[in-house]
Backbone as CSV, one residue per row, in Angstrom:
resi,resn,N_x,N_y,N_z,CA_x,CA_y,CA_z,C_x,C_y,C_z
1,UNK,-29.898,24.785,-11.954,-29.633,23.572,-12.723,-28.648,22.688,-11.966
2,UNK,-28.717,21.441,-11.923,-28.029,20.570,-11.233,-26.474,20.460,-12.466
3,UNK,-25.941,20.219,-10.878,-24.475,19.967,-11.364,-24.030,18.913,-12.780
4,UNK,-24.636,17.979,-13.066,-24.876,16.839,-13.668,-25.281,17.540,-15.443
5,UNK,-26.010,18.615,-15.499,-26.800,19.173,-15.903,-25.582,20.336,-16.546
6,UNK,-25.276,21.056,-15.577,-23.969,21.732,-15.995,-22.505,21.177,-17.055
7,UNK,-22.782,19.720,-16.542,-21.398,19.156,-17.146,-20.996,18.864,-18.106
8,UNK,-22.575,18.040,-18.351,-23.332,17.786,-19.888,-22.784,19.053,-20.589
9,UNK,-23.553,20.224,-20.854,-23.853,20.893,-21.432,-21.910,21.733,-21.751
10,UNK,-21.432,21.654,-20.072,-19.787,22.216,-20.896,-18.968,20.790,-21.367
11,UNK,-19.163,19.781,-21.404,-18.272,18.775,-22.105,-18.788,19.439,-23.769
12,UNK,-19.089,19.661,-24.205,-19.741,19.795,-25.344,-19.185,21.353,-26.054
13,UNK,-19.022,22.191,-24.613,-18.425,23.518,-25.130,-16.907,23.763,-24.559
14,UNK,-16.794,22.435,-24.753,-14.933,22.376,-24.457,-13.994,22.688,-25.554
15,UNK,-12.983,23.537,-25.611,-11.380,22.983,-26.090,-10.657,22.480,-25.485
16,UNK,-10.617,20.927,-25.921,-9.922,20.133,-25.168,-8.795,20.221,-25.313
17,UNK,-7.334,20.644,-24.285,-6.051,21.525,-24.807,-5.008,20.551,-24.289
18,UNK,-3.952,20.566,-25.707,-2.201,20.126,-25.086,-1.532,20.839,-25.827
19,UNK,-0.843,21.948,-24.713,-0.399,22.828,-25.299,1.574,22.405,-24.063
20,UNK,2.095,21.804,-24.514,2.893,21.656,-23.603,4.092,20.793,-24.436
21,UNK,5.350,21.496,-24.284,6.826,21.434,-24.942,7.189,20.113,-25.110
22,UNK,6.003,18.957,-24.255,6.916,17.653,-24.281,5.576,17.011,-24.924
23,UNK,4.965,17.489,-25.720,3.960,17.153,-26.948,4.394,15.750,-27.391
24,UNK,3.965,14.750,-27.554,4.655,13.675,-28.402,3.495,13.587,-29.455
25,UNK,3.851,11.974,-30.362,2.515,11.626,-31.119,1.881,10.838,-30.179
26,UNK,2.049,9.996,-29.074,1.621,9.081,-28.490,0.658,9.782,-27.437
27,UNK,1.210,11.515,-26.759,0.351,12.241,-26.216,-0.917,12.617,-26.749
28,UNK,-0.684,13.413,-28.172,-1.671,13.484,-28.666,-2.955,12.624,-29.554
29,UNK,-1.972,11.443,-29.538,-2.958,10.434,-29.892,-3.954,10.050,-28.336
30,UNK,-3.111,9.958,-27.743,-3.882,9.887,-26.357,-5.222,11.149,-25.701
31,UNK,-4.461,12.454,-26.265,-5.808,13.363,-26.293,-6.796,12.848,-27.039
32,UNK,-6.336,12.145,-28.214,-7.670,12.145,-29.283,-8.435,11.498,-28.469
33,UNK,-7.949,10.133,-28.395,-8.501,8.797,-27.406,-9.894,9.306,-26.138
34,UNK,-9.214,10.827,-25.448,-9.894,11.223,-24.438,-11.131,11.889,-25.231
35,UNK,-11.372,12.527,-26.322,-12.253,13.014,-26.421,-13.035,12.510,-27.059
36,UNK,-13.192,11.387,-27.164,-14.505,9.983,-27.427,-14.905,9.775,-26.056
37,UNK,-15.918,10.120,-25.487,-16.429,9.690,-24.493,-17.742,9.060,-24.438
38,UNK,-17.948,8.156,-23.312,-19.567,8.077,-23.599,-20.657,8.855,-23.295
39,UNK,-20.077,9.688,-22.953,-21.155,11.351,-22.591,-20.855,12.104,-24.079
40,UNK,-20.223,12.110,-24.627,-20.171,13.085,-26.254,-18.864,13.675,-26.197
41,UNK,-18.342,14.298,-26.977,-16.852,14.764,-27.532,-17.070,15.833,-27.253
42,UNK,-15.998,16.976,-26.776,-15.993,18.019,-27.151,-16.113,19.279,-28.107
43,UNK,-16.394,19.970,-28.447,-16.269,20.969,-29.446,-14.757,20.908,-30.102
44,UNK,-13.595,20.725,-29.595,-12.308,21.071,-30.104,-11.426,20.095,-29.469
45,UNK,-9.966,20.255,-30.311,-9.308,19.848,-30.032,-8.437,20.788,-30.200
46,UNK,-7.161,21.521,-29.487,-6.679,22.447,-28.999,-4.800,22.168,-29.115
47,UNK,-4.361,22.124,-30.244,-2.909,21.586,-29.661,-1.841,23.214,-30.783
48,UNK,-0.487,22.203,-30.474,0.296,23.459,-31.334,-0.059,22.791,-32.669
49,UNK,0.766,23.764,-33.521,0.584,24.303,-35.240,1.409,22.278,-35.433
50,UNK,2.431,22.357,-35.015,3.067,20.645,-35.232,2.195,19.685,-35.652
51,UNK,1.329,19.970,-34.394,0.480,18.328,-34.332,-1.202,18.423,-34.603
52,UNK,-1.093,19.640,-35.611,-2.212,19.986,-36.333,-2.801,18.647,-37.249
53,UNK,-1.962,18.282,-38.056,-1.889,16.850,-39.054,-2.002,15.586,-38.136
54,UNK,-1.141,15.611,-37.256,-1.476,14.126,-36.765,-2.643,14.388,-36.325
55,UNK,-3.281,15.243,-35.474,-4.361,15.399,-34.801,-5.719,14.933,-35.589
56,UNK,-5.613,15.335,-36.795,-6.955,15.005,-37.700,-6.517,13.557,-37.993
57,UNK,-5.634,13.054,-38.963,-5.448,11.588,-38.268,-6.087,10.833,-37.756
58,UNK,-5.608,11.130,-36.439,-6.154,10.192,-35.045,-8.163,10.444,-34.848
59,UNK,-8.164,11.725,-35.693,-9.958,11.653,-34.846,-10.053,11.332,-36.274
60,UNK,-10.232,10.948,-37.111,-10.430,10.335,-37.906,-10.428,8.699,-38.021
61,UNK,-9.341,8.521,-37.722,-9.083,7.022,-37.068,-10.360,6.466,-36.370
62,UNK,-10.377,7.789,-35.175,-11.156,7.256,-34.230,-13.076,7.851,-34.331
63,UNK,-13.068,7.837,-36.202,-14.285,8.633,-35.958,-15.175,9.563,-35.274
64,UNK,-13.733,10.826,-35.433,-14.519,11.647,-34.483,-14.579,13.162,-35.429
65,UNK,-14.974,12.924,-36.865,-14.727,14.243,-37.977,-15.136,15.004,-37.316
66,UNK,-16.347,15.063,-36.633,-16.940,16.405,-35.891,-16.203,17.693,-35.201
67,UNK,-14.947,16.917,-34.127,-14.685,17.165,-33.205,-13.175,18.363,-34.382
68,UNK,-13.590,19.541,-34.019,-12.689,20.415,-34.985,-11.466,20.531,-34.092
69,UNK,-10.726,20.967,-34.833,-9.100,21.456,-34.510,-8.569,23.169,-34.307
70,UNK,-8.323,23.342,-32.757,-7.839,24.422,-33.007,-6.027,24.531,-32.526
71,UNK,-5.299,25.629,-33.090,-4.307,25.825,-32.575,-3.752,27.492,-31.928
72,UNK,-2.530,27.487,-32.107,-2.430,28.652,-31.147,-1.250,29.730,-32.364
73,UNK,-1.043,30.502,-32.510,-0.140,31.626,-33.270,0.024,33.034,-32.128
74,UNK,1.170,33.535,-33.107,1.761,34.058,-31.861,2.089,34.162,-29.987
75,UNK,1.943,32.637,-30.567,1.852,32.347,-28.792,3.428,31.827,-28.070
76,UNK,3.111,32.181,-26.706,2.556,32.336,-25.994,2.590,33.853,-25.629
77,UNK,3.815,34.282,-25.775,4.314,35.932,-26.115,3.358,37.030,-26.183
78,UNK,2.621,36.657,-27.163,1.884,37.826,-27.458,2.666,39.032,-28.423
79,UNK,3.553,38.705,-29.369,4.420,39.797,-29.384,3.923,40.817,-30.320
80,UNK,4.596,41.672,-31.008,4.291,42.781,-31.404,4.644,42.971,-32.823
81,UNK,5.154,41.613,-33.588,5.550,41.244,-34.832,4.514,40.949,-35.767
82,UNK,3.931,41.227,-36.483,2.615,41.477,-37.488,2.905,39.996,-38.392
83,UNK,4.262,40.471,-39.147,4.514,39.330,-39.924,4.192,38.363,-39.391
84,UNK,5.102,37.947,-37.946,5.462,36.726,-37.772,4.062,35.940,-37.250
85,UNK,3.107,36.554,-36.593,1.501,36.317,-36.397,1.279,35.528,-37.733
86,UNK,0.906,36.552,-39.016,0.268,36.136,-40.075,1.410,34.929,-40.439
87,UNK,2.931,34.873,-40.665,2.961,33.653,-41.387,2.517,32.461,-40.557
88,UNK,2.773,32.425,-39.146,2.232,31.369,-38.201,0.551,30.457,-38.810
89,UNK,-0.262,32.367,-38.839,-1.991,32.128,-39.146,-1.597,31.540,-40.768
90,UNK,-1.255,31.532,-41.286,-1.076,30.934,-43.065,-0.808,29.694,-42.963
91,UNK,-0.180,29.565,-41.974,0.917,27.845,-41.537,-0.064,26.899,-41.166
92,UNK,-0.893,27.534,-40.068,-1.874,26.411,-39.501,-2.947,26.364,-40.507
93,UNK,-3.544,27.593,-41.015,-4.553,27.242,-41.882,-4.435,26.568,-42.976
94,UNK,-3.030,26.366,-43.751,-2.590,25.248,-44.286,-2.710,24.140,-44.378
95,UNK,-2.032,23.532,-42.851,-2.114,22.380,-41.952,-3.372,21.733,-42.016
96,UNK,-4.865,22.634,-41.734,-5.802,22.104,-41.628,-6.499,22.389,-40.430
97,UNK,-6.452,23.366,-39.692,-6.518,24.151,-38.800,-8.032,24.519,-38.603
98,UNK,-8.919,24.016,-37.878,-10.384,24.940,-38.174,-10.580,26.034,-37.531
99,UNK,-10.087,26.268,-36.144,-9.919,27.301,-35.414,-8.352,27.645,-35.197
100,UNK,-7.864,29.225,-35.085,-6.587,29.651,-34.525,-6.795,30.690,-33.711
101,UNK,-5.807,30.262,-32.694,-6.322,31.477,-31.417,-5.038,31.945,-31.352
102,UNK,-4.951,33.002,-31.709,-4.319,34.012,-32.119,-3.622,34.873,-30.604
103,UNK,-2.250,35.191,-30.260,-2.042,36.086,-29.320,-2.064,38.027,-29.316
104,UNK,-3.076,38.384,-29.153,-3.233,39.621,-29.379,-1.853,40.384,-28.310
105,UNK,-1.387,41.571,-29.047,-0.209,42.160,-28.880,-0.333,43.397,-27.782
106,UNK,-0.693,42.346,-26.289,-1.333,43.143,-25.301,-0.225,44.068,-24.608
107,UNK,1.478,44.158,-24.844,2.091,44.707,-24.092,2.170,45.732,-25.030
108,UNK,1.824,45.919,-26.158,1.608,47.244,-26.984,0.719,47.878,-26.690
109,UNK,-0.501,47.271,-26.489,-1.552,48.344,-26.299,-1.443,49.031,-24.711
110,UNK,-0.399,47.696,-23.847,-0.531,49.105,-22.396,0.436,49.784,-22.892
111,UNK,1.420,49.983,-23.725,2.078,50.922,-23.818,1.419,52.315,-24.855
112,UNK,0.366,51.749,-25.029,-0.423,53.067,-25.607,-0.439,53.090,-27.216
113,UNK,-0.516,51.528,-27.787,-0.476,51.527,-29.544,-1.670,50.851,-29.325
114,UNK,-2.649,51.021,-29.937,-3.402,50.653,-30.370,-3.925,49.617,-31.661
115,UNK,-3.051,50.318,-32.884,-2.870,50.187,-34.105,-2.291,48.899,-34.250
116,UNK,-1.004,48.453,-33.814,-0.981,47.249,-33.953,-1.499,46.118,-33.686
117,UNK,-2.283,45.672,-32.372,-3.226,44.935,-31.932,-4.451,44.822,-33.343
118,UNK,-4.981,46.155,-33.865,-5.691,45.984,-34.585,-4.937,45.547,-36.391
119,UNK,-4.179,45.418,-36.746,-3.823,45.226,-37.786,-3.139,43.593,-37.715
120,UNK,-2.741,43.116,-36.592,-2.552,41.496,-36.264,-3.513,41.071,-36.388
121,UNK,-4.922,41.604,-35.838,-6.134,41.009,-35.407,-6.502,40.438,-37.445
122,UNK,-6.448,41.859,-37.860,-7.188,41.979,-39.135,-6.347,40.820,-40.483
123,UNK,-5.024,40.917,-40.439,-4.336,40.405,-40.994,-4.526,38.965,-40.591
124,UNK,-4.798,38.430,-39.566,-4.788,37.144,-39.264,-6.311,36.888,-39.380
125,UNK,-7.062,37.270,-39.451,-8.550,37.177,-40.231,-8.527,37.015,-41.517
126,UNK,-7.934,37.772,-42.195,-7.497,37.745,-43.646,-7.163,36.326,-44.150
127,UNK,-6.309,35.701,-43.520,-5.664,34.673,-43.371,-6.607,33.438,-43.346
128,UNK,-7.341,33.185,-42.381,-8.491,32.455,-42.055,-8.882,32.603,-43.116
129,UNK,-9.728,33.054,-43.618,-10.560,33.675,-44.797,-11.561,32.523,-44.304
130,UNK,-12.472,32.306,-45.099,-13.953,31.316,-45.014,-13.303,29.780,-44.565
131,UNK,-11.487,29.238,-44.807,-11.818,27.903,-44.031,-11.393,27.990,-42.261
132,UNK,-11.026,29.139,-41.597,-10.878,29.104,-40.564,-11.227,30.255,-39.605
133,UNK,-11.880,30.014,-38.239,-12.055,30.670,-37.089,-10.943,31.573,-36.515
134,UNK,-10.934,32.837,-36.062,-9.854,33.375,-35.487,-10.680,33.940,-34.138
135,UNK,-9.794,33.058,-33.084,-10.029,33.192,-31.470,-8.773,34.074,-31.005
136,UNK,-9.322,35.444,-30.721,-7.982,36.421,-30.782,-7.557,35.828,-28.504
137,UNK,-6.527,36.320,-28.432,-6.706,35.683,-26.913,-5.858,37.013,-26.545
138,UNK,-7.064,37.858,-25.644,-5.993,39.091,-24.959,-5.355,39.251,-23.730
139,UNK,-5.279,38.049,-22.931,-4.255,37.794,-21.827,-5.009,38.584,-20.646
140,UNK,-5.967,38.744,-20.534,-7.061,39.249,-19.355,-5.758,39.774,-18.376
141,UNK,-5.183,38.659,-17.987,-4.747,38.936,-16.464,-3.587,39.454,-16.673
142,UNK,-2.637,39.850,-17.661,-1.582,40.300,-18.093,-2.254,41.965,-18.011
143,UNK,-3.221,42.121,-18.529,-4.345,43.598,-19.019,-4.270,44.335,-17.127
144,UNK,-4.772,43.206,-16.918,-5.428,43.491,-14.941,-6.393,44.338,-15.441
145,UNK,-6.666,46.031,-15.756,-7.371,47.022,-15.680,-8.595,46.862,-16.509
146,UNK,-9.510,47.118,-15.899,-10.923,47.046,-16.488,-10.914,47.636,-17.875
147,UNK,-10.465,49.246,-18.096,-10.280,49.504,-19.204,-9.348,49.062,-20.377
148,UNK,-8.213,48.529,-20.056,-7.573,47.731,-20.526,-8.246,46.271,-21.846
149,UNK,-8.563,45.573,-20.534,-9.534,44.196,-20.989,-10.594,44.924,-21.956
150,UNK,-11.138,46.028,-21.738,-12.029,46.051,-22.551,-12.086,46.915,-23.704
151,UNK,-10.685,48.013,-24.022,-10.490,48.243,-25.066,-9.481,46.889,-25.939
152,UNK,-9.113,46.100,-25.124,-8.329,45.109,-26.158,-9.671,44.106,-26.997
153,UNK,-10.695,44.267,-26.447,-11.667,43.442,-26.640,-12.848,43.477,-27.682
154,UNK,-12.617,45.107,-27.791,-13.119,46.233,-28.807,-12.070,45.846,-29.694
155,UNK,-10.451,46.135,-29.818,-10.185,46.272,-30.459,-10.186,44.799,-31.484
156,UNK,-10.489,43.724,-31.008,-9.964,42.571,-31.156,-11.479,42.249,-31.992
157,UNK,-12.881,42.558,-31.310,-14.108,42.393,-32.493,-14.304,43.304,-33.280
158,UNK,-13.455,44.775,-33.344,-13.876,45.532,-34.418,-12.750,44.725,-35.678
159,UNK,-11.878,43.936,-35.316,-10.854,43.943,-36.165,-11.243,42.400,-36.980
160,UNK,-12.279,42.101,-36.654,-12.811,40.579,-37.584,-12.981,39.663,-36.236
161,UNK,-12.696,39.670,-35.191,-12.140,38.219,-34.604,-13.459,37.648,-34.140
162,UNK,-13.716,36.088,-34.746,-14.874,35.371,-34.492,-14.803,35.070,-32.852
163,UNK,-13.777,35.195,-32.292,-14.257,34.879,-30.080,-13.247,35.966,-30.339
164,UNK,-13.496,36.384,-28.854,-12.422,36.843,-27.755,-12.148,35.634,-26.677
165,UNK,-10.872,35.731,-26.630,-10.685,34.922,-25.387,-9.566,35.224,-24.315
166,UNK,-9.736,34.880,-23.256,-9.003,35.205,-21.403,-7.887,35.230,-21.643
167,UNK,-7.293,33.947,-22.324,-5.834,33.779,-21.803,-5.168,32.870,-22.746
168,UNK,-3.711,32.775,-22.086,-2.917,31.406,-23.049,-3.226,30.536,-22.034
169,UNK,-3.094,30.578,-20.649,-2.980,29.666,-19.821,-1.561,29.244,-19.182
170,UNK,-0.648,30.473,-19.934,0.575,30.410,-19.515,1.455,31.349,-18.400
171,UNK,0.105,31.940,-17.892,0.585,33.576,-16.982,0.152,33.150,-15.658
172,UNK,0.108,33.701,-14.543,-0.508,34.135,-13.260,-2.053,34.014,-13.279
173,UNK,-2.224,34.708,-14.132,-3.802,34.939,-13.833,-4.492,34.622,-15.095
174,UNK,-5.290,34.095,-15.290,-5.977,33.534,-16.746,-7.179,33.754,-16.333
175,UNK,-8.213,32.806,-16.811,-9.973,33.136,-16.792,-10.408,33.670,-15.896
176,UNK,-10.801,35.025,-15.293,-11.771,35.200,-14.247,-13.195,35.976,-14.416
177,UNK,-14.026,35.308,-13.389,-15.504,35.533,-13.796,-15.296,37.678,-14.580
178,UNK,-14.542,38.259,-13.434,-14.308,39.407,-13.817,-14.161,40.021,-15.273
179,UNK,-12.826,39.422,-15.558,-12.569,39.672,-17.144,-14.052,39.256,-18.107
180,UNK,-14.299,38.376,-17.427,-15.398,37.609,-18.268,-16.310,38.166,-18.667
181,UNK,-16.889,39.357,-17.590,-18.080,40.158,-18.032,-17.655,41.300,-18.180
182,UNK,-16.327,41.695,-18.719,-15.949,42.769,-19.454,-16.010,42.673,-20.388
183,UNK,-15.420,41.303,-20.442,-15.343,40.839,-22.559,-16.867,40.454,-23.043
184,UNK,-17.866,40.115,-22.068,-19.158,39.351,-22.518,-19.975,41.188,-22.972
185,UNK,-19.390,41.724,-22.112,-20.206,43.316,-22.201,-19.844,43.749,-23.379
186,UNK,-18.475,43.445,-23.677,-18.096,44.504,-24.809,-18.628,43.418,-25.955
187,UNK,-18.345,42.343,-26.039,-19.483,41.666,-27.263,-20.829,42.209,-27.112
188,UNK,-21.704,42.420,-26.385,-22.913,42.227,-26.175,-23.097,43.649,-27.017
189,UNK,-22.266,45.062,-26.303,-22.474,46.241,-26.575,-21.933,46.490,-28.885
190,UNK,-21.462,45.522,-28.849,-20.900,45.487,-30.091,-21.556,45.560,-31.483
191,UNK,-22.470,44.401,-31.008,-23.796,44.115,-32.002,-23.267,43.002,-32.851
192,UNK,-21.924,42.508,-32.260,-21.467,41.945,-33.555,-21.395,40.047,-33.225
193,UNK,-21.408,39.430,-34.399,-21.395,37.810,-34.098,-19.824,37.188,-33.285
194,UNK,-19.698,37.639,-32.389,-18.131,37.397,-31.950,-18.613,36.613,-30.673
195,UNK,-17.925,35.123,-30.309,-17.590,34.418,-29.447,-16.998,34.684,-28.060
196,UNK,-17.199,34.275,-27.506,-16.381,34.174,-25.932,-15.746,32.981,-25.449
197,UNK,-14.480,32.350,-25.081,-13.554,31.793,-24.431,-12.456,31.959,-23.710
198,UNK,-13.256,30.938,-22.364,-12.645,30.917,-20.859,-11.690,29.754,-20.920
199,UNK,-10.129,30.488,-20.649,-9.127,29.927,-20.347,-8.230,30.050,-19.465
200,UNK,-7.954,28.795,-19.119,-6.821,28.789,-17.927,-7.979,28.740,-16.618
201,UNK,-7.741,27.632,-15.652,-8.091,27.814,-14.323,-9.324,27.475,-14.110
202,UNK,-10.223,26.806,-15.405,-11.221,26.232,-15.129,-11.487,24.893,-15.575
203,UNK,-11.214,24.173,-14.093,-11.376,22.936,-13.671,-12.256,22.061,-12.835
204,UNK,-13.548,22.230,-12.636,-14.719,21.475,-12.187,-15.647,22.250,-13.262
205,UNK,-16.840,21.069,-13.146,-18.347,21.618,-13.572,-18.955,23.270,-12.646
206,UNK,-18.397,23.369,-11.129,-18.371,24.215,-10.308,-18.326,25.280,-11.197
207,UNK,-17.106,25.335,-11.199,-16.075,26.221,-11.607,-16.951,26.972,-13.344
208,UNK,-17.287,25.600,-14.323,-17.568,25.840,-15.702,-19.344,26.836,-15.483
209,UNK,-20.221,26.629,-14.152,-21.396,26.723,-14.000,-21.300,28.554,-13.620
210,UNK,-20.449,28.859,-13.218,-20.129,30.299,-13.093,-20.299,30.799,-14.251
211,UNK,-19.399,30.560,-15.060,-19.162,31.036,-16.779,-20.386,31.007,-17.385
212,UNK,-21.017,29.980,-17.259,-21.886,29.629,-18.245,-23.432,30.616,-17.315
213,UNK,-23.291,30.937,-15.988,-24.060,31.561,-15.779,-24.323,33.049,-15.498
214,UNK,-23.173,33.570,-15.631,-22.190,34.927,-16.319,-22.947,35.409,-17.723
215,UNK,-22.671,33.908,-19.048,-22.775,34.968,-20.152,-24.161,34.600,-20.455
216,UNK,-25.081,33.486,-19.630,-26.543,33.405,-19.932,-27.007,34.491,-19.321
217,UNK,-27.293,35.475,-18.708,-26.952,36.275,-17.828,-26.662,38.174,-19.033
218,UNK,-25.613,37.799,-19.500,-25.402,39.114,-20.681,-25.955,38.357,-21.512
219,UNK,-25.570,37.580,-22.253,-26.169,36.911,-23.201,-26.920,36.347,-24.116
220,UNK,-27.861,35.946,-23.293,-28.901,35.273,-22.689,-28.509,33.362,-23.233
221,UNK,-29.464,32.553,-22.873,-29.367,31.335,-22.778,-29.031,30.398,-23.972
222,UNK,-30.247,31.237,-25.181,-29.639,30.636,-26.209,-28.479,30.478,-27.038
223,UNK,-27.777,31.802,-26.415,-26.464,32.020,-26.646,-25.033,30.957,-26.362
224,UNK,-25.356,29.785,-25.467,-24.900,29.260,-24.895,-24.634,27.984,-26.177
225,UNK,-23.691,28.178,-26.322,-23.737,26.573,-27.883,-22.121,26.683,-28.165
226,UNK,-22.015,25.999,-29.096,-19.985,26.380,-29.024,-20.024,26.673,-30.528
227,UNK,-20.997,27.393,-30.971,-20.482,28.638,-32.062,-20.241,29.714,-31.390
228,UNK,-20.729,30.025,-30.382,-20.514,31.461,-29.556,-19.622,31.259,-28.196
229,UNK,-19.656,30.019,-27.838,-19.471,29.736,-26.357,-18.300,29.028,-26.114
230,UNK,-16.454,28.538,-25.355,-15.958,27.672,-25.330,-15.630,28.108,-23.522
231,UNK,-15.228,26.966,-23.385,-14.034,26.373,-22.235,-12.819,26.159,-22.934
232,UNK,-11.668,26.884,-22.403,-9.992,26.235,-23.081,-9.658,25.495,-21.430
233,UNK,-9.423,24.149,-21.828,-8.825,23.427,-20.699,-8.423,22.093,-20.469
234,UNK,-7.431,21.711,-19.979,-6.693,20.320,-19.796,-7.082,19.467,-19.187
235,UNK,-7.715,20.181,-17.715,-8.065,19.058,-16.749,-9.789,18.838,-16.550
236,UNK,-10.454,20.024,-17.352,-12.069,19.583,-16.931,-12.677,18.526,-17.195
237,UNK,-11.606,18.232,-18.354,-12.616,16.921,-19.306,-13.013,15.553,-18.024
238,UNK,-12.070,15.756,-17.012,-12.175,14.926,-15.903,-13.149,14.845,-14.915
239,UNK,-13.024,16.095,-14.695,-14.136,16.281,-13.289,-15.327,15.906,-14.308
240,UNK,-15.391,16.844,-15.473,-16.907,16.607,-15.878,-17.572,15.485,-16.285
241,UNK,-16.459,14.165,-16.904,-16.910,12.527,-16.833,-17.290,12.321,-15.066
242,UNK,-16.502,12.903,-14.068,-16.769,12.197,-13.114,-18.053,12.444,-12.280
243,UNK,-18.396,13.432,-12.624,-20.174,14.062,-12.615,-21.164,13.564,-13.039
244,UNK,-20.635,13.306,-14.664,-21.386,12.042,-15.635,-21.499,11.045,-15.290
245,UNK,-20.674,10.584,-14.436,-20.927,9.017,-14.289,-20.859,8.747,-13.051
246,UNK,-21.409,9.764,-11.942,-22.203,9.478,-10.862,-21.108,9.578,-9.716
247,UNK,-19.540,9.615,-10.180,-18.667,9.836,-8.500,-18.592,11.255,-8.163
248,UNK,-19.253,11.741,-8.423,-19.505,13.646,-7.373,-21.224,13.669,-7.650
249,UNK,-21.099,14.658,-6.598,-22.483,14.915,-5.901,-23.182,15.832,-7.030
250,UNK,-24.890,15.695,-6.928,-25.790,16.466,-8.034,-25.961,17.934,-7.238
251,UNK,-24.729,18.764,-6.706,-24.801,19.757,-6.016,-25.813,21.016,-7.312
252,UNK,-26.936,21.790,-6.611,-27.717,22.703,-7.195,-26.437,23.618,-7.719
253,UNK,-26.543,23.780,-9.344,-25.556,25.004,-9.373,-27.112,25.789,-10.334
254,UNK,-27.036,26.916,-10.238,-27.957,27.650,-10.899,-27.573,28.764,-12.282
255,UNK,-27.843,28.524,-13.149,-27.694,29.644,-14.379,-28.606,29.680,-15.141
């Protein structure tokens, strides 16, 4: 499939993300602004629990109801506090929150607990209940070990969570094709309706045509839509207008 072809299809399975301490309203009004394009909006909009409210606001303003809202809990940490997860997940789903991506409590499970990872997971599902998504995020590259990534990944869809996802985007190592088809395996092997999202570090259509030809691949093709499928990222929304509108090359990417 041509590059052009690729870009289309991930502008559409984007979380478009501002996840960053110097957040204003004028920033995030300015995200909104970006995700009206003349190629189509993204799947999400991606910010903290704060600017949950203004965020609907502005795509409202800017007629964009479609374009849902996610945020982040227990983040960036990941910690090992149950409570403090769920009141976070209560806070945003409050707010108005359609998706919360949740930090699964990955320095517990290398230390050999299991139990808590799964009772954050479950409790913050609870939480969601029917008006919100829970995108658990198990820090792939924090994990490193194959078995690792993929019992957090188990533990994270046996425990309710509608995606698994890579990363915060705040570590060393975030999305790699690797992690990717650990977590796409352990959904696949699962049987269960659980999502996949690639975060951190993916920035061209290049880059998005891997992923997308990874989980068509376990997956298969039809799988590919953003009930099952995201990108978490800041800078793609760029390259992939600039594909759209003809300044990079229709390089063959195949999936």
């Amino acid at each position: 499939m041509e590059l052009y072809d690729v870009a289309r299809r991930a502008l559409r399975l984007m979380d478009l993300t501002s996840l960053s301490t110097t957040d204003s309203r004028q920033s995030i009004t300015d995200l909104c602004s970006q995700a009206k394009t003349e190629f189509g909006s993204p799947a999400a909009l991606c910010v903290y629990p704060e600017w949950v409210i203004w965020t609907r606001q502005e795509l409202d303003r800017l007629a964009l109801p479609q374009v849902r809202i996610a945020t982040v809990t227990n983040f960036p940490d990941g910690g090992d506090q149950v409570g403090r997860a769920l009141a976070e997940t209560e806070r945003a789903v409050g707010a108005g929150a359609d998706e919360v991506d949740v930090v699964f409590p990955w320095r517990a499970l290398l230390a050999g607990d299991r139990q808590i990872g799964a009772e954050l997971v479950r409790v913050c599902k609870n939480a969601c209940g029917e008006r919100a998504q829970l995108k658990v995020i198990i820090e792939s590259g924090e994990l490193k070990r194959t078995d690792h990534i993929r019992a957090a990944s188990e533990i994270a869809i046996g425990s309710g969570a509608d995606f698994i996802k890579t990363s915060t985007g705040k570590v060393p190592v975030n999305a790699t094709p690797e992690a990717a088809a650990v977590m796409l395996g352990a959904i696949k092997e699962s049987g269960r309706d659980c999502g996949f999202k690639a975060a951190g570090g993916v920035r061209t259509a290049a880059d998005a045509a891997i992923y997308l030809q990874l989980a068509s691949d376990i997956m298969g093709s039809d799988w590919l839509s953003p009930e099952h499928f995201r990108f978490g990222a800041s800078g793609l929304l760029d390259n992939l207008t600039a594909v759209l509108s003809g300044n990079q090359g229709n390089t063959q990417q195949g999936y």
